[in-house]
Kinemage of the C-alpha trace (Angstrom):
@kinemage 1
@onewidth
@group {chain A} dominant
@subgroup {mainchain}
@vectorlist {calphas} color= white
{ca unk a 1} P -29.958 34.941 -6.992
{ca unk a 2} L -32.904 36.800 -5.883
{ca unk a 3} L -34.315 40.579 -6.500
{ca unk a 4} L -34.609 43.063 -3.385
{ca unk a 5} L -37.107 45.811 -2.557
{ca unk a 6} L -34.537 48.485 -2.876
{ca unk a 7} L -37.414 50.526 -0.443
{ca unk a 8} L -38.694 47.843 1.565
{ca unk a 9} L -35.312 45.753 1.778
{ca unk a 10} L -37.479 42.677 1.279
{ca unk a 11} L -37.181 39.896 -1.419
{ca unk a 12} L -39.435 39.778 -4.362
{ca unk a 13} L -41.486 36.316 -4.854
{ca unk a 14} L -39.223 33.280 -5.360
{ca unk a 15} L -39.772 32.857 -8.771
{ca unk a 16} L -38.372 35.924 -9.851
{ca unk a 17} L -34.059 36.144 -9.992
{ca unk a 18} L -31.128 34.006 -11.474
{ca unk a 19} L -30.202 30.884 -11.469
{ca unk a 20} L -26.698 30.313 -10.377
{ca unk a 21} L -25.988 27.115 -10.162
{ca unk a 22} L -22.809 25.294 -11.007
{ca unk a 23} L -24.236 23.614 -14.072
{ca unk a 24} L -24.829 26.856 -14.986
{ca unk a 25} L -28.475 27.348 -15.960
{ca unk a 26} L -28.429 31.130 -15.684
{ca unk a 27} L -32.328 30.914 -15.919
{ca unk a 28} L -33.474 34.527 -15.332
{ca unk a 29} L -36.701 36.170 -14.416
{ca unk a 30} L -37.022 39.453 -14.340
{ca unk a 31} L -39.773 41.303 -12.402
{ca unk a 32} L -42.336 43.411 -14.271
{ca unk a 33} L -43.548 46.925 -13.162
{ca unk a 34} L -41.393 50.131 -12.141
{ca unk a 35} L -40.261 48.701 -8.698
{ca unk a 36} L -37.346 50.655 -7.060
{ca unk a 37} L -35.030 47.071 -7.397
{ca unk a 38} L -31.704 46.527 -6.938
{ca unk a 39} L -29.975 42.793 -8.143
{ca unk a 40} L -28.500 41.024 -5.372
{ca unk a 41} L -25.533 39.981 -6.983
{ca unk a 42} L -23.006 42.235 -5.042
{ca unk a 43} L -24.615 41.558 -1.823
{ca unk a 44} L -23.127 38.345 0.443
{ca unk a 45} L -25.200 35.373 -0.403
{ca unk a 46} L -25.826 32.556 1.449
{ca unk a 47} L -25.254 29.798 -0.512
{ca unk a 48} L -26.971 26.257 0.539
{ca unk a 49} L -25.134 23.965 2.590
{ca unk a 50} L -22.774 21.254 0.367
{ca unk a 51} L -23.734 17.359 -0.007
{ca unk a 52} L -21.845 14.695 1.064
{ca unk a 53} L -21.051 11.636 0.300
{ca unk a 54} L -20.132 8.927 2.513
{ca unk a 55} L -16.290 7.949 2.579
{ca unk a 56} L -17.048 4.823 2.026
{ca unk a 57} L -17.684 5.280 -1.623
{ca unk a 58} L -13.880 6.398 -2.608
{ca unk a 59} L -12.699 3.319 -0.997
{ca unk a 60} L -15.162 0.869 -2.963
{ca unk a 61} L -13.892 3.045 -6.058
{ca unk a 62} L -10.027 2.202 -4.972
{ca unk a 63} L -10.207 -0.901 -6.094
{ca unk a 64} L -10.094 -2.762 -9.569
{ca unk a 65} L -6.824 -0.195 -10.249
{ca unk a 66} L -5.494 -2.766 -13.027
{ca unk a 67} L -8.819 -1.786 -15.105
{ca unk a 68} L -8.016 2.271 -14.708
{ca unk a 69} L -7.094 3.337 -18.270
{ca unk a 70} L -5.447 6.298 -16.627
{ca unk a 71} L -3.578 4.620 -14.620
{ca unk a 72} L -2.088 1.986 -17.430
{ca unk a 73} L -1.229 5.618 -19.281
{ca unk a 74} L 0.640 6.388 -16.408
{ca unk a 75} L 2.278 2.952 -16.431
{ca unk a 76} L 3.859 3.914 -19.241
{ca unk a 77} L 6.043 7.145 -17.800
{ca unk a 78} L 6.462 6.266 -14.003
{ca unk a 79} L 7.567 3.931 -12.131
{ca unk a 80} L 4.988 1.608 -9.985
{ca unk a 81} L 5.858 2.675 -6.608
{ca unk a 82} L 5.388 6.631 -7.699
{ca unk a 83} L 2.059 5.796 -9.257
{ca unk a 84} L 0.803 4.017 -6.473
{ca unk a 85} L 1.976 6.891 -4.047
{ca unk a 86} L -0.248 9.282 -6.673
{ca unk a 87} L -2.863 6.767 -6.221
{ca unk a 88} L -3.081 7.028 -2.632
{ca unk a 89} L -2.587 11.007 -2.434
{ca unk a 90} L -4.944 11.992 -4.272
{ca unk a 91} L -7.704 8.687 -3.785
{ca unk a 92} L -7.587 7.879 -7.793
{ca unk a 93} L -11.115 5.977 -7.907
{ca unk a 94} L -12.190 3.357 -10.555
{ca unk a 95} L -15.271 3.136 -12.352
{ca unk a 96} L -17.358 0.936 -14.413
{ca unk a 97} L -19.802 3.730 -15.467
{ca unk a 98} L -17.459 3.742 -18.531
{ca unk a 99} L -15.442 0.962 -18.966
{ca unk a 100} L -11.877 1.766 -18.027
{ca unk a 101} L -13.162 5.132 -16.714
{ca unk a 102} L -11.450 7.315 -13.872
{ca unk a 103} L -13.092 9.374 -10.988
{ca unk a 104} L -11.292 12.628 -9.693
{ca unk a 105} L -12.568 12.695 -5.736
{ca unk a 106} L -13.105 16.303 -4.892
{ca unk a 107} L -12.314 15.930 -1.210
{ca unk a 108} L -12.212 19.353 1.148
{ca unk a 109} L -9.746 20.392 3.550
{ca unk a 110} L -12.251 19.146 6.229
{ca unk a 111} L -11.925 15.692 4.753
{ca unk a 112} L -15.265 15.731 3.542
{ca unk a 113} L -16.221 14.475 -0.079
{ca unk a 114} L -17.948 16.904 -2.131
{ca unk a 115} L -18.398 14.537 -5.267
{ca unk a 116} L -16.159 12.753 -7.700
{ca unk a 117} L -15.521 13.560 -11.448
{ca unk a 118} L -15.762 10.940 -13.926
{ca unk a 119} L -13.821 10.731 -17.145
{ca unk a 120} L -12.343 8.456 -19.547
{ca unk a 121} L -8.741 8.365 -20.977
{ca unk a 122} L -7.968 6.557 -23.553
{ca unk a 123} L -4.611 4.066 -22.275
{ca unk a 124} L -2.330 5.005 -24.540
{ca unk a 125} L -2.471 8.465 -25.412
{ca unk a 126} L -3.675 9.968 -21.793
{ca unk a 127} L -5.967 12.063 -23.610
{ca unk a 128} L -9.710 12.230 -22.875
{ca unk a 129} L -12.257 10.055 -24.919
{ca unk a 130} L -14.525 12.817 -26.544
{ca unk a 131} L -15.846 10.781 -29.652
{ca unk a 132} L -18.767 9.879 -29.831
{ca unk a 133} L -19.096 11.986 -27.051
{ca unk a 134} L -17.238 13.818 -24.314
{ca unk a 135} L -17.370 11.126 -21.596
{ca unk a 136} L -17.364 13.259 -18.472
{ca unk a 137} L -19.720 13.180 -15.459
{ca unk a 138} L -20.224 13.305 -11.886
{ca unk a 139} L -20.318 10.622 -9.604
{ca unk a 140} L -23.751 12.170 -7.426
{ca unk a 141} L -25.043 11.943 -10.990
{ca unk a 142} L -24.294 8.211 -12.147
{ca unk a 143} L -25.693 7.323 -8.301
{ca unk a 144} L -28.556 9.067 -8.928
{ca unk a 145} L -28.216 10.845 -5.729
{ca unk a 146} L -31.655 13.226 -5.216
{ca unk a 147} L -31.571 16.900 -4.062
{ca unk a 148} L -27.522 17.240 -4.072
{ca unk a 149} L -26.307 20.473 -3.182
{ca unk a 150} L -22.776 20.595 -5.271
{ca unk a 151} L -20.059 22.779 -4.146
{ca unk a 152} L -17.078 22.125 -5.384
{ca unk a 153} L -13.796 22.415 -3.932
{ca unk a 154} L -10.148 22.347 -5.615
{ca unk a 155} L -8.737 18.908 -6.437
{ca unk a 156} L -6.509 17.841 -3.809
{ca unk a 157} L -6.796 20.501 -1.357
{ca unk a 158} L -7.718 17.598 1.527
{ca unk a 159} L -3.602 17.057 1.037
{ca unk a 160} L -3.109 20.967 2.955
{ca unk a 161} L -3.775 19.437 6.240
{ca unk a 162} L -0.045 18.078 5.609
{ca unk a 163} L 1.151 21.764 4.556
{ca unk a 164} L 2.152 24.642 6.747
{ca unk a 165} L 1.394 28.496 5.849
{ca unk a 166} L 3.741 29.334 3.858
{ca unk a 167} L 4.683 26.564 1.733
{ca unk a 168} L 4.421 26.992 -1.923
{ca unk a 169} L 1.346 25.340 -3.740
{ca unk a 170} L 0.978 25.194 -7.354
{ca unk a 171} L -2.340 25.251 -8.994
{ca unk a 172} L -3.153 23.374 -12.263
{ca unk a 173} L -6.560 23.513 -14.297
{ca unk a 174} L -6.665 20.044 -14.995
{ca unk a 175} L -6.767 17.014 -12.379
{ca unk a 176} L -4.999 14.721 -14.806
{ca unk a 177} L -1.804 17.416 -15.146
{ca unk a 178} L -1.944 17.715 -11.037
{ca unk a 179} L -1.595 14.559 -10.889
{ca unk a 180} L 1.458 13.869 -13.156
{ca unk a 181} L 3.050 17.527 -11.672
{ca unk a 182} L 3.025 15.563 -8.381
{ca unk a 183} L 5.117 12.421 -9.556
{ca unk a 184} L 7.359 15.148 -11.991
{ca unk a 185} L 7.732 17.605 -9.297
{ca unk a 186} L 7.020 16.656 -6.056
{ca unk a 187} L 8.124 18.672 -3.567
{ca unk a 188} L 5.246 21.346 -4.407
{ca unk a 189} L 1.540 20.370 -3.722
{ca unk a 190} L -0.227 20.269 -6.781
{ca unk a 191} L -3.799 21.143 -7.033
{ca unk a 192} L -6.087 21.628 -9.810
{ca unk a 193} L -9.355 23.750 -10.240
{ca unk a 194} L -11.274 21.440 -12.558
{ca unk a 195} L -12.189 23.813 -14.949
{ca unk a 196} L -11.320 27.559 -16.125
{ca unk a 197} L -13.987 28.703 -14.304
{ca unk a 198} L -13.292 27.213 -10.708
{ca unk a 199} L -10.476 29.837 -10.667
{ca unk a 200} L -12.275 31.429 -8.524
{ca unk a 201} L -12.145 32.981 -4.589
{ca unk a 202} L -14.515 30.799 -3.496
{ca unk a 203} L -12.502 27.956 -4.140
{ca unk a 204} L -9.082 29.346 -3.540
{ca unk a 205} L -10.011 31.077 0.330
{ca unk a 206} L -7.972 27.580 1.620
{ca unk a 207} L -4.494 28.840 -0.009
{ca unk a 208} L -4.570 32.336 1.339
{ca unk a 209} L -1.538 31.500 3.857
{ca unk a 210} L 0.453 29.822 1.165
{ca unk a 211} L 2.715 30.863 -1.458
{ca unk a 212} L 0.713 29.939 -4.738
{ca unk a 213} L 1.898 29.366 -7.980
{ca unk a 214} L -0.356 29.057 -10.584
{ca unk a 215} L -0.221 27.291 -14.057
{ca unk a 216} L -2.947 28.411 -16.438
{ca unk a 217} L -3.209 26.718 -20.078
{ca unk a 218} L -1.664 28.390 -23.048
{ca unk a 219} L -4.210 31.505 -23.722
{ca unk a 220} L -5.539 31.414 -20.119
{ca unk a 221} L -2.520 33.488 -18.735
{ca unk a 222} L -4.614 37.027 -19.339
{ca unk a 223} L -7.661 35.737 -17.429
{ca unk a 224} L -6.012 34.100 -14.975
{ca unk a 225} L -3.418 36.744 -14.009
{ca unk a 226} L -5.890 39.585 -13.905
{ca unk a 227} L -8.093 37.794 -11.599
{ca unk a 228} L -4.846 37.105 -9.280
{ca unk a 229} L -3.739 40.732 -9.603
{ca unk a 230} L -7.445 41.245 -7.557
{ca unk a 231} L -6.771 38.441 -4.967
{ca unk a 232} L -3.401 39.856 -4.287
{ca unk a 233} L -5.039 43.004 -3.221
{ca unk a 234} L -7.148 41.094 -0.576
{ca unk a 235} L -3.916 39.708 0.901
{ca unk a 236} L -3.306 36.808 -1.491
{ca unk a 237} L 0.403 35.729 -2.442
{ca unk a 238} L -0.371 34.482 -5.500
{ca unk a 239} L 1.744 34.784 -9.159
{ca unk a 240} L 1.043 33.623 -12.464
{ca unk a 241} L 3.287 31.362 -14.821
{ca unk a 242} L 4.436 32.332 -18.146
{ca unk a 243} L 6.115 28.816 -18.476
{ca unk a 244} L 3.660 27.717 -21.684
{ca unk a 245} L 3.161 31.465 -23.098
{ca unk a 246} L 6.688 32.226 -23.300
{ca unk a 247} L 7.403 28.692 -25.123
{ca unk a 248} L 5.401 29.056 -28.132
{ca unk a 249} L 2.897 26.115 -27.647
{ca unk a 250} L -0.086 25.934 -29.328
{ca unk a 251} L -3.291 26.873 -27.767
{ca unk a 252} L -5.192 25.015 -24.861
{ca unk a 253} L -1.695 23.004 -24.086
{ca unk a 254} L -1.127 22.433 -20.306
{ca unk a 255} L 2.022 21.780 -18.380
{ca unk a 256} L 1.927 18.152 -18.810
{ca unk a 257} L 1.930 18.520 -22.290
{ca unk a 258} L 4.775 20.697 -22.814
{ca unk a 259} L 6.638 18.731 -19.771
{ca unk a 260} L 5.439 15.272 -21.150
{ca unk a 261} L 6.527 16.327 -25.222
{ca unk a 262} L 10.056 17.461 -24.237
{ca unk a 263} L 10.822 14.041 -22.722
């Protein structure tokens, strides 16, 4: 983000501003001397235009499924048919960046892919492999892809195109837990943000028209409910869960984990 004139209404030079860039740099410059400034922050940006990648990538990543150790963890809850339909909603990719390793397509409502999230479960407890390392990336990254402009987009939200205003839409923070939510529940559309962060209006413009439902981790139900209180007063129809505060579970468990434990 840049600094204005506040007399002038021009920009300062380019090197001076914030960096606000989804990896989060927050590299800031401030300009010297007794300028009249004001920070553009609360003034509409225009944000660079998205990269995409070509389709053709999430259906190379389709195949191999046998060798998905998120998929054999799922093996062991649902039945074959309701993990292949899971498979096929949501375009659960395979890759050999880590052996056994999963990609999470981010996919818009325009069809378009954004990028893909890489991660690695271990088979047989579905949890993530963080030792020796957290093995997490991004699929642009691994293919080395120069100059990509990443703007993310929820987790499933290509699936609204088969929604109509007004249907109900729950929103998860993890991809694994939408996933699951839409084999354990299915009659909702399960997204997921990716992150505690994503929860954000730039992400969630899509679901204005919809009845949303939102699921944040144990501990998250403050942050998340006070930033839906503000969407609500754009014309948002969104509500917050109290499913995994009012049950007592410990903190940072999901839905999936309290759904998955009481089984």
């Amino acid at each position: 983000m840049r600094y204005v004139n506040n007399e002038s209404n021009d920009y300062l030079e380019e090197k001076v501003g914030r960096c606000d860039r989804e990896s989060k740099c927050k590299c800031h410059c401030r300009p010297n001397g007794n300028q009249p400034l004001v920070n553009i922050d609360n003034l509409e940006i225009v944000e660079p235009e998205p990269t995409f990648l070509n389709f053709d990538v999430v259906n190379h990543s389709l195949k191999n499924k046998q060798h998905n150790n998120f998929i054999l963890y799922l093996e062991k809850h649902f039945l074959r048919c309701q993990i292949d339909e899971a498979i096929k909603k949501y375009f659960i990719g395979n890759s050999d960046h880590w052996q056994g390793a999963t990609i999470f397509w981010q996919i818009d409502a325009n069809n378009s892919v954004r990028t893909g999230k890489v991660m690695l479960y271990d088979a047989y407890t579905g949890k993530r492999v963080k030792k020796p390392f957290p093995h997490i990336n991004w699929i642009h990254k691994v293919y080395g892809v120069k100059d990509f402009v990443l703007q993310q987009c929820l987790f499933g939200i290509h699936n609204l195109n088969n929604y109509v205003k007004g249907d109900t839409i729950c929103i998860v923070e993890a991809e694994k837990t939408a996933v699951i939510m839409s084999i354990v529940c299915p009659h909702y559309l399960w997204l997921a943000t990716g992150s505690k962060a994503n929860f954000k209006e730039k992400l969630l413009k899509p679901l204005k028209d919809y009845n949303v439902i939102v699921y944040p981790d144990k501990s998250e139900f403050e942050d998340w409910n006070r930033k839906i209180q503000y969407l609500n007063k754009k014309g948002y129809n969104f509500r917050c869960s109290k499913f995994l505060e009012d049950k007592g579970e410990a903190e940072g468990t999901d839905l999936v984990d309290s759904i998955l434990l009481a089984t």
